[in-house]
N, C-alpha and C positions, 0 to 999 in steps of 0.2 A: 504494500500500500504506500504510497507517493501523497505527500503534503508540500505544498509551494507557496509562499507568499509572493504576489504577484504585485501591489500597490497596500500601501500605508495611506492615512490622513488624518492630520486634526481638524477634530471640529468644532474647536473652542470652547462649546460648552458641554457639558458632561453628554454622555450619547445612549440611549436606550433602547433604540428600537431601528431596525434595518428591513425594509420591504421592496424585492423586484418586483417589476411592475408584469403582469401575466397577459397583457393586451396584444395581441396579434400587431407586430411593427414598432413597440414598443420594448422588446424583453430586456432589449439593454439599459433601461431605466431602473436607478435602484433610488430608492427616499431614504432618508436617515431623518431622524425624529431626537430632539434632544432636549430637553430642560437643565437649567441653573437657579441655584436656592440663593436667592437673596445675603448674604454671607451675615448681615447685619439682623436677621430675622429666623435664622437657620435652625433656631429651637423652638417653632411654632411651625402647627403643619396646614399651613392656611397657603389656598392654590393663587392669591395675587400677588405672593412674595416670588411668585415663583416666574422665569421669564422662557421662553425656547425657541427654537429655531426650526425650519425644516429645512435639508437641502435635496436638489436635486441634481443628482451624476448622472451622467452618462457613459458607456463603456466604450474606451476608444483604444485599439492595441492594448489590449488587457490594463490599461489604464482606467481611472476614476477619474474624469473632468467632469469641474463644476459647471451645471446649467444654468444655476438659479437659486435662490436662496430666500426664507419669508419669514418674519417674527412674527410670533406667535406667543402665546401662553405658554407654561409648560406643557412638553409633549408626555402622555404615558403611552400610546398606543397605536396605531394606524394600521389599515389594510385597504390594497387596492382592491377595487371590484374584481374578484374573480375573474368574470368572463364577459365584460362589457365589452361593447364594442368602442365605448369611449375609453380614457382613461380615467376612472373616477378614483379618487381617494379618499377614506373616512379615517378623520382623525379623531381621537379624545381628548381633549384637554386638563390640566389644573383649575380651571375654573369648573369644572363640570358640563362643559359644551363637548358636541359631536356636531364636527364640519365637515360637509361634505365637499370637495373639491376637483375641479377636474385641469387634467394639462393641455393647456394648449401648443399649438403649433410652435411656441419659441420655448417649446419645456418649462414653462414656469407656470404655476400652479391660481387658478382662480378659483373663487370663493363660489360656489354655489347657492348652498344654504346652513346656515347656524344654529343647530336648537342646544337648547340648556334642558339638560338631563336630570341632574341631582338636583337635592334639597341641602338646606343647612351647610354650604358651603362644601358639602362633599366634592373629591375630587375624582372624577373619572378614568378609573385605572384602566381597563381593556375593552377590546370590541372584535366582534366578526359577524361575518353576512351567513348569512343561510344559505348560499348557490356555490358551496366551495365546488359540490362533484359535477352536475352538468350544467348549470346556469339555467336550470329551466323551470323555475319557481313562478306559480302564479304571481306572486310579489318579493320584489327583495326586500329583505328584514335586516336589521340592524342588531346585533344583544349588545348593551354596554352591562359594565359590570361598574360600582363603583365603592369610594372608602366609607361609608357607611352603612353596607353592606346591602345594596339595592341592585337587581338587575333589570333594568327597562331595554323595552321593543322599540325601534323606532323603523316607521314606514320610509319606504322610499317612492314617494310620488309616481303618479306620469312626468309631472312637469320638473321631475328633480328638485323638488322640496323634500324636507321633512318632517315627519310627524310623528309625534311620541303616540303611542299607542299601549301601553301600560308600561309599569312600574310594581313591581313586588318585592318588599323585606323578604330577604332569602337568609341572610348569614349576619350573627353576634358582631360580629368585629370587619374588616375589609373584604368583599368580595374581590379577589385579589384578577381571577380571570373566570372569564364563561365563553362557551364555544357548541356552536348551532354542530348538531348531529349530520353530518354529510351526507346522510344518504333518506330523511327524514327530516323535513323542514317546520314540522311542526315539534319536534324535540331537541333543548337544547340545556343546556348545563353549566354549574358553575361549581367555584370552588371560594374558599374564605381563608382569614386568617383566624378561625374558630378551630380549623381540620375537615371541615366537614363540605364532602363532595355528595352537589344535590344533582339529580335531574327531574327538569320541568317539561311540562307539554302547556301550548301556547293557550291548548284547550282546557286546563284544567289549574284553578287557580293554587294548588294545594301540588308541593314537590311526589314525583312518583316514585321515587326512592332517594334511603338517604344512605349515606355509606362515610362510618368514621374510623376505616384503617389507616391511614395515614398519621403520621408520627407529629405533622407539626402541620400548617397553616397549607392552603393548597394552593400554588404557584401556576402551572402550568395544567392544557388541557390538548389533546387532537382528539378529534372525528378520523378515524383512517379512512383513506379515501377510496384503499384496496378489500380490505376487511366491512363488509359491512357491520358489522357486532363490535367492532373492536374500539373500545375508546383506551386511549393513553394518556396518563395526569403523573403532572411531578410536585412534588413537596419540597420544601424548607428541610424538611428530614431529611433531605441530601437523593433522596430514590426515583427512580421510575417506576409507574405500576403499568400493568396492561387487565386491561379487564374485556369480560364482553357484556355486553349491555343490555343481556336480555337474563342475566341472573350477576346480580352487583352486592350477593353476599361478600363475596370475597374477591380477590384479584385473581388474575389466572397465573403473573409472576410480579417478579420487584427488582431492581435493582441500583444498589448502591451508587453512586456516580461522582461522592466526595464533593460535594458544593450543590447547596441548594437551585433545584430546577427550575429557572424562569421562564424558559419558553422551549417547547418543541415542536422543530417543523418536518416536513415532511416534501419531495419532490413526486408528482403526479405520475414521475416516470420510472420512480425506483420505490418497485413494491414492498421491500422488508427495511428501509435505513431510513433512521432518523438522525437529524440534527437535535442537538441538544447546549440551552447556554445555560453552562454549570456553578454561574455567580461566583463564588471563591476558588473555584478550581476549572477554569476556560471552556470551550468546546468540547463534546464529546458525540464521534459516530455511532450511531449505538442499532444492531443489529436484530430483528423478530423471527427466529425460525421455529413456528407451533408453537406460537405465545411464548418461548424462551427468549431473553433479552440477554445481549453479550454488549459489552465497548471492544467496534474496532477498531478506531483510533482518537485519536484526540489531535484539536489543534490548542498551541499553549504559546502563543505570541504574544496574547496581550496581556498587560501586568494589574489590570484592575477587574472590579466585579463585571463578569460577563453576561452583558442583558439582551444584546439584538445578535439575532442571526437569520439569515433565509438561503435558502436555496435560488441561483436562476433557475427561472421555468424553461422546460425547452430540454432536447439529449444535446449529449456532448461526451466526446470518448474522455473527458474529465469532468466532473461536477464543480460549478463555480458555484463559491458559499462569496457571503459578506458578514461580517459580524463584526460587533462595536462594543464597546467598554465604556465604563462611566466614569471616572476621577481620574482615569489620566487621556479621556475624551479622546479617546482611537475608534477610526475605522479601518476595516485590513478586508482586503479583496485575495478570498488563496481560492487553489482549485485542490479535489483531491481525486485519488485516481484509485480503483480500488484493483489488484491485480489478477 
């Protein structure tokens, strides 16, 4: 197995979140999402101390050039529309707003529509659409998750507005992420910093199961997008689970991975390998053969907690990742090859 760092960048301020863009003409679009704490205000967790940036790169000879760049709030989250034929972006913010955004023709990002999500100053930790698997949803859906432990629906127009469309107390403490079931658009799930991974149907205002194996607060979530049963959640307790989602007594496996789990992705084109950013302990490849989970490799370039990573969409006889770090504000463009 082959790991290559191919392009470094700073991004000034602290960086959390990396998203290529899936748009047909687009794939060489990646967004980077970043917030900075107030340094004078940095022991209150109030989302107007908080300020962030987006940028937009573009892929030129395995280079990262910048396209564009846009203040904002802080960033906690973004996902481009699946399978638009636009480019559409939905971001979440520290104020508790979900923007919708789309790119225009000079790669830089217009405002569509802004709605304000939370109550009581919560801050809007994560977000994903419901059309991860074939974009063929009566309506696209929005789940935000946020810090006072709420996950709301928000519509997405004809006219590309949006519209909240409920709001439910789910989790004691921070809904830390939620993630629409890929293959079931009316099911979708979250996780908190309680421990406690629920899932909901759109139709039913009461969670349809709850499930408290996990060792500490629930960080991460995937819908597989090959497995229809299979959901994947990572923990603060440092682990991966794999479960299937038609009995959530228990997990089907777990694995250790030495730094708590903030996000895992997945490539449309590689059916058992996840990406994984392991917050105190970098990148890890981490493999599913019959619900068994192995690391097979790790990237360990960057020297801070590791919060964004994605895969480009699209084959390639190596897989190009992107992944970012927060306090010493890295993005690193590597490919990895598997043999």
């Amino acid at each position: 197995m082959t790991i290559q760092t191919l392009d470094s960048w700073d991004t000034e301020y602290s960086a959390d979140t990396v998203e290529w863009c899936p748009t047909s003409g687009c794939l060489d679009i990646l967004a980077v999402g970043t917030y900075q704490v107030d340094q004078s205000a940095q022991e209150t967790f109030s989302g107007s101390q908080r300020r962030g940036r987006i940028y937009i790169h573009q892929l030129e000879d395995h280079k990262l050039v910048l396209k564009s760049q846009l203040e904002t709030a802080a960033i906690l989250d973004m996902r481009w529309h699946p399978r638009s034929e636009s480019s559409l972006l939905a971001v979440v913010d520290a104020l508790g707003f979900v923007t919708l955004f789309e790119l225009d023709d000079s790669l830089a990002l217009v405002v569509l529509h802004k709605l304000p999500v939370t109550k009581d100053e919560a801050l809007a930790l994560s977000l994903e659409w419901n059309c991860r698997k074939d974009g063929t949803r009566a309506e696209d859906l929005i789940a935000i998750s946020d810090s006072k432990g709420s996950i709301s629906i928000a519509r997405v127009n004809s006219n590309r507005s949006l519209e909240l469309i409920e709001s439910r107390k789910s989790h004691d403490y921070e809904a830390w992420i939620c993630a629409f079931n890929a293959w079931d658009s009316n099911v979708f799930y979250s996780g908190g910093d309680d421990a406690v991974l629920l899932g909901h149907d759109i139709r039913s205002p009461e969670p349809i199961f709850k499930c408290r194996e996990h060792g500490a607060g629930v960080t991460s979530l995937l819908s597989d997008l090959h497995r229809e049963h299979c959901l994947l959640s990572g923990s603060y307790d440092e682990s991966i689970y794999t479960w299937d989602s038609r009995n959530m007594k228990q997990s089907r496996d777990s694995l250790n991975l030495g730094g708590g789990v903030w996000r895992i992705k997945q490539k449309a084109t590689l059916a058992d390998i996840y990406v994984t950013a392991c917050m105190s302990n970098g990148f890890a490849l981490v493999q599913q053969i019959e619900s068994q989970l192995k690391v097979l490799d790790r990237y360990e370039e960057h020297t801070s907690l590791a919060y964004g990573v994605d895969f480009q969409v699209g084959p390639t006889s190596a897989d190009l990742l992107a992944t970012c770090s927060f306090y010493d504000h890295s993005l690193k463009l590597w490919t990895w090859k598997k043999s």
